[in-house]
C-alpha positions as CSV (number, residue, x, y, z in Angstrom):
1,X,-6.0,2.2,-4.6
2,X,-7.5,5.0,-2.3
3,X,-4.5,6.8,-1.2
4,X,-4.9,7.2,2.6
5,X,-5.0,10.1,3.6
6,X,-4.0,11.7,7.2
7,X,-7.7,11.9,8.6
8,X,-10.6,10.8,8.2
9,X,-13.9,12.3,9.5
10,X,-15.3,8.9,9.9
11,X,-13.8,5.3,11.2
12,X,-16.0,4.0,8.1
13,X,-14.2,6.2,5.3
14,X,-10.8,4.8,5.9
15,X,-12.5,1.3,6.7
16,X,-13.5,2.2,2.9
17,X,-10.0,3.0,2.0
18,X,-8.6,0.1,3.2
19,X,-11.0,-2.9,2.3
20,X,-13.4,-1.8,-0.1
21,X,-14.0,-2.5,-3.8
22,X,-15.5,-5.2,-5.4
23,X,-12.1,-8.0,-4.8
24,X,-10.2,-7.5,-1.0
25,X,-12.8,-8.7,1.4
26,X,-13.1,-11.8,-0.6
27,X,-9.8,-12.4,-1.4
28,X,-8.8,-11.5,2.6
29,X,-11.8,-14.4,3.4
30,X,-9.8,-16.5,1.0
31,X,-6.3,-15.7,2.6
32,X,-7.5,-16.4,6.0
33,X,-9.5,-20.1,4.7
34,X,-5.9,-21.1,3.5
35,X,-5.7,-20.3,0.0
36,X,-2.5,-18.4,0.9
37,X,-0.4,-18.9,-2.4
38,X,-1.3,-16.6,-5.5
39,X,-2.2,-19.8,-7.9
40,X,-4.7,-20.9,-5.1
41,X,-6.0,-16.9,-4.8
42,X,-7.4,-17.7,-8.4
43,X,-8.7,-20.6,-8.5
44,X,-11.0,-19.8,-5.6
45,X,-11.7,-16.3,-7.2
46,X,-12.6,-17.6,-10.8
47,X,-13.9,-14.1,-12.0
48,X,-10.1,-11.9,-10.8
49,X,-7.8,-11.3,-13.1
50,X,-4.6,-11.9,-12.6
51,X,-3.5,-8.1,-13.2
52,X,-6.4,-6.9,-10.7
53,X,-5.3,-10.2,-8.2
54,X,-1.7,-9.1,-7.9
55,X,-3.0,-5.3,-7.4
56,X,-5.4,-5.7,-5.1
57,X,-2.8,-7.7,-3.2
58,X,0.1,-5.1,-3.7
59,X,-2.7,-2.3,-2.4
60,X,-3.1,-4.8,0.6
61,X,0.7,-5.3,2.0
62,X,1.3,-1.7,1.4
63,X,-1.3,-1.5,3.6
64,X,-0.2,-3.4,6.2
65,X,-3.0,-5.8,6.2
66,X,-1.5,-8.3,4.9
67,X,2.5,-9.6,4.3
68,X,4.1,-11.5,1.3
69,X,6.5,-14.4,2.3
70,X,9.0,-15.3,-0.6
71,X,10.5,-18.7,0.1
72,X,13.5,-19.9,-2.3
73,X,13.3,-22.8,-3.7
74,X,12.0,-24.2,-7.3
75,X,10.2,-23.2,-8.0
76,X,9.8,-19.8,-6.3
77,X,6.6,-19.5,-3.7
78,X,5.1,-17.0,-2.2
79,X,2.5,-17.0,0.4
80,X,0.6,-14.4,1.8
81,X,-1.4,-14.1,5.2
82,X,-3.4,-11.9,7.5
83,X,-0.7,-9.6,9.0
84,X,-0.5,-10.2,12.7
85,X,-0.7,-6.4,13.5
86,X,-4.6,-6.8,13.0
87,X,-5.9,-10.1,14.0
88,X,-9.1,-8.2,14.4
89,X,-9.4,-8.8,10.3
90,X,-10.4,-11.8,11.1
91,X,-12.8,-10.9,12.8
92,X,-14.0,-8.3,10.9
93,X,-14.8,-10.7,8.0
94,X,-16.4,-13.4,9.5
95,X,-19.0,-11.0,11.0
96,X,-19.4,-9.5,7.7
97,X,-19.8,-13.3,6.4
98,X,-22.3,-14.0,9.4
99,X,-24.6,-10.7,8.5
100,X,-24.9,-11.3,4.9
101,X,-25.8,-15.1,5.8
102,X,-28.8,-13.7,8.1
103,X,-29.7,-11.1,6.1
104,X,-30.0,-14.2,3.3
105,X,-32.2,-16.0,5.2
106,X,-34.7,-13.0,6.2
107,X,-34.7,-11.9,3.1
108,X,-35.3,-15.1,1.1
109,X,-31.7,-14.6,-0.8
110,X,-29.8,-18.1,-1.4
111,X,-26.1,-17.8,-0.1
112,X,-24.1,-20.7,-0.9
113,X,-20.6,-21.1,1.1
């Protein structure tokens, strides 16, 4: 992970920082579409592995973007979700999803979701 650092000279850098690399935007689509246990993180995400999957998500909650619920029982779960702090994630990612799709479409580029 980037460490953060105290400033930035641009919103974008630390937008970098936080979500960027090849795996958290699609894994914080993932999270938010319901695949909120670790199992169902990689089956969605077929190419992760599962030493990057649990990294990227350790990078995320230290982060603050997203928190780990650890409910006891058998066997042990653990779910994960958007963290409430920054409901404007959500957001964030679905416009990204929206201007890839239209960028698709004017550029003749085939995006299946």
């Amino acid at each position: 992970m980037a460490k953060l650092k105290r400033e930035y000279t641009c919103s974008l850098l630390l937008t970098m920082d936080l979500v960027g690399g090849k795996w958290k935007l699609l894994i914080l689509w993932h999270i938010m579409h319901g695949d909120n246990r670790f199992s169902l993180l990689q089956k969605g995400i077929p190419d992760i592995t599962e030493k990057m999957l649990t990294t990227q998500l350790k990078e995320m909650e230290l982060t603050g973007l997203i928190y780990r619920t650890v409910i006891c029982e058998k066997p042990l779960n653990v779910h994960y979700a958007i963290s409430e702090q920054y409901p404007q994630l959500n957001m964030l990612v679905d416009s990204l999803c929206d201007f890839s799709k239209l960028y698709g479409e004017k550029n003749n580029i085939i995006v299946n979701d």
